[in-house]
C-alpha positions in Angstrom: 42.3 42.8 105.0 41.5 46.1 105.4 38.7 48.2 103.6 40.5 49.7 101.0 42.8 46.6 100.2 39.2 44.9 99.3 37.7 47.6 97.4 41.2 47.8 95.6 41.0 44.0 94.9 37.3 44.3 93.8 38.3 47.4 91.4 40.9 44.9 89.9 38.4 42.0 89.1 36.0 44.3 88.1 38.6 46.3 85.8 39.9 42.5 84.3 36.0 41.2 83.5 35.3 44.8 81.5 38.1 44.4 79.5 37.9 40.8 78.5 33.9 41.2 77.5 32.1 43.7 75.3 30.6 46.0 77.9 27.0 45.6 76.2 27.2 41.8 77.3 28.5 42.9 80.6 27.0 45.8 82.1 26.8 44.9 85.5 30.7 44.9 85.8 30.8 48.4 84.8 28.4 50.0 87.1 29.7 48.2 89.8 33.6 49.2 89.2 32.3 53.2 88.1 30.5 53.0 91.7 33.1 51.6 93.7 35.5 54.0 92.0 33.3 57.1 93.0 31.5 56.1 95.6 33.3 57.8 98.5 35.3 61.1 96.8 34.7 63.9 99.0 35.0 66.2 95.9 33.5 65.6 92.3 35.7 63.5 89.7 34.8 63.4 85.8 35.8 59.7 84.3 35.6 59.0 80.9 35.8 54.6 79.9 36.7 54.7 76.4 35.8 51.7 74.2 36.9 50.1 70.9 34.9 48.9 68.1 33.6 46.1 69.9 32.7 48.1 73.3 35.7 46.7 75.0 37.2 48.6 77.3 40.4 50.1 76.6 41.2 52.9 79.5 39.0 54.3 82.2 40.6 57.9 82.5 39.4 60.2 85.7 40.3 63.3 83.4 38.7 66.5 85.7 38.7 66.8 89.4 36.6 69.4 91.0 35.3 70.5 93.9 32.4 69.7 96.5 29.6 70.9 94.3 30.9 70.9 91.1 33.9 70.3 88.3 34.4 72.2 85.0 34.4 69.4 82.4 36.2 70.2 78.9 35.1 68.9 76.1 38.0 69.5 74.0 40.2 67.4 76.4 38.0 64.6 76.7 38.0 64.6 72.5 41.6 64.9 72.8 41.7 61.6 74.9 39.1 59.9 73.1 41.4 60.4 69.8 44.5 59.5 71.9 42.5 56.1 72.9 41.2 55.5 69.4 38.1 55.1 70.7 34.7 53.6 69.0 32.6 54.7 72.2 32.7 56.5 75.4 30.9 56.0 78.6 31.1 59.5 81.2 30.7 58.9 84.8 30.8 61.2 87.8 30.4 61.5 91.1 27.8 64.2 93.2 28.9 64.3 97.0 26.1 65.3 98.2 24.7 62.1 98.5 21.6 62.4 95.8 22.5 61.1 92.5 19.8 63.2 90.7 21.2 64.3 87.6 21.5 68.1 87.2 20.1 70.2 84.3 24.0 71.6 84.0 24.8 67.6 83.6 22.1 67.3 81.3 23.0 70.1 78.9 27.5 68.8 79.0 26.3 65.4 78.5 24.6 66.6 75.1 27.6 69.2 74.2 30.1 65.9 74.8 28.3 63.8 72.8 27.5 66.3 69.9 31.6 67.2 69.9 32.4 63.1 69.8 29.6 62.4 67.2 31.5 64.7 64.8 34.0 62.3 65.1 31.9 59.2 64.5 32.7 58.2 68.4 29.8 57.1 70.2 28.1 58.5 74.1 26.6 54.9 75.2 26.1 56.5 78.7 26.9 58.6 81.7 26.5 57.7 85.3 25.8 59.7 88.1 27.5 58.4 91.0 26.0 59.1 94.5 27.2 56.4 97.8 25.5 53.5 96.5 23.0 55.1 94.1 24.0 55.1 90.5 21.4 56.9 87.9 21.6 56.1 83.8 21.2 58.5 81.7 20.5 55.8 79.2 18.1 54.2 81.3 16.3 57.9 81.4 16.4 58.3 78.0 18.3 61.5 78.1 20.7 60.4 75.5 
């Protein structure tokens, strides 16, 4: 089996366990499929997991692809999709190339935009994950939520 073929089969266990549990109870699962997902992109890629009531998972949508250094996120599309989901709750995750998963102050400042525009909307920002090789940072964790 090749290298891809397991990290394709590894996406699809991964993708089957966030769907069947309540990602609260099962956090692991997604951080590990978000970094295996964005872990090797030799250009920045926006993904937005969108959740129902019970922080299931109901789609994990890469909605903006960028380049090298950067991607211009929208955040009327990703209210667009979130409605078009029906979603309770929204997890962001992207990817920095570069190799340093350091949040930026430009990701700090869309992260707070995104979750002000979904708010109005009574949908929820749980987190966003900053994907870098094997290094994943929570904003969460940081308290920048």
């Amino acid at each position: 089996m090749t290298q891809d073929q397991t990290i394709q089969r590894a996406l699809k266990i991964l993708n089957t366990r966030m769907r069947t549990a309540p990602v609260l109870s099962a956090p692991g699962a997604v951080r590990d499929y978000l970094r295996l997902l964005l872990h090797e992109r030799g250009h920045e890629v926006f993904v937005c997991v969108f959740l129902d009531g019970q922080h299931r998972v109901i789609a994990c949508d890469e909605l903006f692809r960028g380049t090298l250094t950067q991607t211009s996120v929208y955040p009327r599309e990703v209210v667009k999709a979130a409605l078009a989901h029906n979603a309770a709750a929204v997890i962001f995750a992207h990817n920095h190339p570069s190799g340093v998963a350091e949040p930026s102050r430009a990701d700090e400042l869309l992260t707070q935009a995104l979750k002000q525009a979904l708010a109005l909307l009574d949908i929820r920002t749980l987190d966003h994950f900053v994907i870098a090789g094997n290094q994943l940072v929570s904003f969460a964790e940081r308290g920048l939520l």
